[in-house]
C-alpha positions in Angstrom: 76.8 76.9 84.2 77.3 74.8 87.0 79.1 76.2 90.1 82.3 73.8 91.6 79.8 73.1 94.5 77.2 71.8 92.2 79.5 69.9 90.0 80.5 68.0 92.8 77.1 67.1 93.8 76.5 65.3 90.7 79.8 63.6 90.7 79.1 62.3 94.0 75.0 61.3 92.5 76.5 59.3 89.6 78.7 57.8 92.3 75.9 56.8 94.5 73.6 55.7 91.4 76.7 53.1 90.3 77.2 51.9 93.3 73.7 51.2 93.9 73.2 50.2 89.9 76.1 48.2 90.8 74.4 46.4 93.9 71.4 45.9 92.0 72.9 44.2 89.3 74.8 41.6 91.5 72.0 40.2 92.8 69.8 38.0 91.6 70.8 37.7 87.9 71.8 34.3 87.3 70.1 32.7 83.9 68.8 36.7 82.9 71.9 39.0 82.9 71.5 40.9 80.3 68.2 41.3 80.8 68.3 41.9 84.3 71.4 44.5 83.9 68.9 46.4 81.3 66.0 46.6 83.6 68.4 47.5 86.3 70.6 50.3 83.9 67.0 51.6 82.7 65.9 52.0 86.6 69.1 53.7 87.5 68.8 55.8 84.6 64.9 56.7 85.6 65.4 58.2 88.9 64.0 61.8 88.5 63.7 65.0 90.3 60.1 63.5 91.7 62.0 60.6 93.0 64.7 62.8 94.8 61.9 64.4 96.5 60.1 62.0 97.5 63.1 60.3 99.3 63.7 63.6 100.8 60.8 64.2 102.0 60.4 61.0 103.8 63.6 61.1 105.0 62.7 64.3 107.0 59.4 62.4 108.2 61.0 59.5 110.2 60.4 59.5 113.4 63.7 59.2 116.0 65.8 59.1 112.9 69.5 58.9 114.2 70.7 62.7 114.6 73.9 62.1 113.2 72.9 60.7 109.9 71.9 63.0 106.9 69.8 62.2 104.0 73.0 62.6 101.6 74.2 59.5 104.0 71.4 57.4 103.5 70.7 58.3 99.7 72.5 55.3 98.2 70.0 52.8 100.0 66.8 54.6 98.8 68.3 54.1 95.3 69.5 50.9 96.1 65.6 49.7 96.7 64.3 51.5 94.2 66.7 49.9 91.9 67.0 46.7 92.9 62.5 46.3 92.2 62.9 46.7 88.7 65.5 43.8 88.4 63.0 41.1 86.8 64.3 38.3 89.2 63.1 40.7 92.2 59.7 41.8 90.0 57.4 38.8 91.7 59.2 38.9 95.1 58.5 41.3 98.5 61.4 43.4 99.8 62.0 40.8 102.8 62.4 38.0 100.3 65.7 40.0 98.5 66.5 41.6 101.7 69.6 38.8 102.2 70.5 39.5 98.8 71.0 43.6 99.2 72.4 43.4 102.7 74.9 41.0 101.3 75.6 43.9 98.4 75.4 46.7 100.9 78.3 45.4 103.1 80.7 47.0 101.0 79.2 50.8 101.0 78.4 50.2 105.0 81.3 51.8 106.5 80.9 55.1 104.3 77.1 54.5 104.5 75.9 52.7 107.5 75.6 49.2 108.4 72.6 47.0 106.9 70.2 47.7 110.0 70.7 51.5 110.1 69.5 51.7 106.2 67.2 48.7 105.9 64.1 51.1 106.3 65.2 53.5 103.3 65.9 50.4 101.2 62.3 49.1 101.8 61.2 52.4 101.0 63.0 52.6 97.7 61.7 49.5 97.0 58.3 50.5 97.5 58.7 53.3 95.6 59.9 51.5 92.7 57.0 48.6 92.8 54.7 51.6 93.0 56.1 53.1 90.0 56.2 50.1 88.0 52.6 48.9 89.0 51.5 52.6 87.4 53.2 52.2 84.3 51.5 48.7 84.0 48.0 50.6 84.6 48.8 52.8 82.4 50.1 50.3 79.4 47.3 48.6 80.1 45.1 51.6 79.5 46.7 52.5 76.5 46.4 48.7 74.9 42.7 48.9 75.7 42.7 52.1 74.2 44.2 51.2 71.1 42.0 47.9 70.8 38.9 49.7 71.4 40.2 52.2 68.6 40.8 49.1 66.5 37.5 47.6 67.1 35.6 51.1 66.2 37.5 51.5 63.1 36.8 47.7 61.7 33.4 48.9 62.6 33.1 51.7 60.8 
């Protein structure tokens, strides 16, 4: 069972996760909606324990980060990267092409979260991190096809 403490962490995660699904979303969708709101619900709904970790852990490695900020405070714009590279009108673009797009999205969570400048970094780095993902379950469908046509081939063979 949870304790109050930890049933207010996860309140406040679904929080950030909207408001960064919610970001995501806004931008760039016009002509694909619904499929950009899928790609972009189905990327909020895949950040994992791994993910959480990762963010962490980078967080803790950046150099002359500000001492006043804490990863809790800069969460939202990891996600918001991460989320916003699996909306398909983002999928052939670099982070500094939709950077103008999610800065625009992030001026309403700055004054609880930081301006645009103070996060762009952890956005880029979500966004990586979300590219990355994506290109490694491309290998791996990939894989899998050629695995399956090569299973084909063998048994038309046999």
């Amino acid at each position: 069972m949870l304790s109050a403490g930890d049933s207010q962490r996860v309140a406040e995660l679904m929080r950030e996760t909207a408001a960064a699904k919610k970001v995501a979303t806004q931008m760039g969708n016009s002509g694909h909606a619904s499929r950009g709101l899928r790609a972009v619900v189905e990327a909020a709904s895949s950040l994992s324990h791994e993910d959480e970790a990762y963010f962490r852990e980078h967080y803790d490695n950046v150099p002359n980060r500000a001492a006043d900020r804490a990863y809790d405070d800069v969460r939202p714009a990891y996600y918001l990267g991460q989320i916003a590279s699996h909306n398909p009108n983002f999928l052939e673009r670099e982070f500094t092409e939709v950077e103008p797009e999610l800065e625009r999205g992030w001026a309403e969570y700055s004054e609880k979260n930081g301006t645009w400048i103070s996060v762009r970094d952890y956005a880029a780095e979500g966004f990586r991190r979300g590219r990355s993902k994506l290109d490694e379950s491309a290998r791996r469908a990939v894989a899998e096809q050629s695995a399956r046509t090569t299973n084909e081939l063998d048994d038309r063979r046999a």
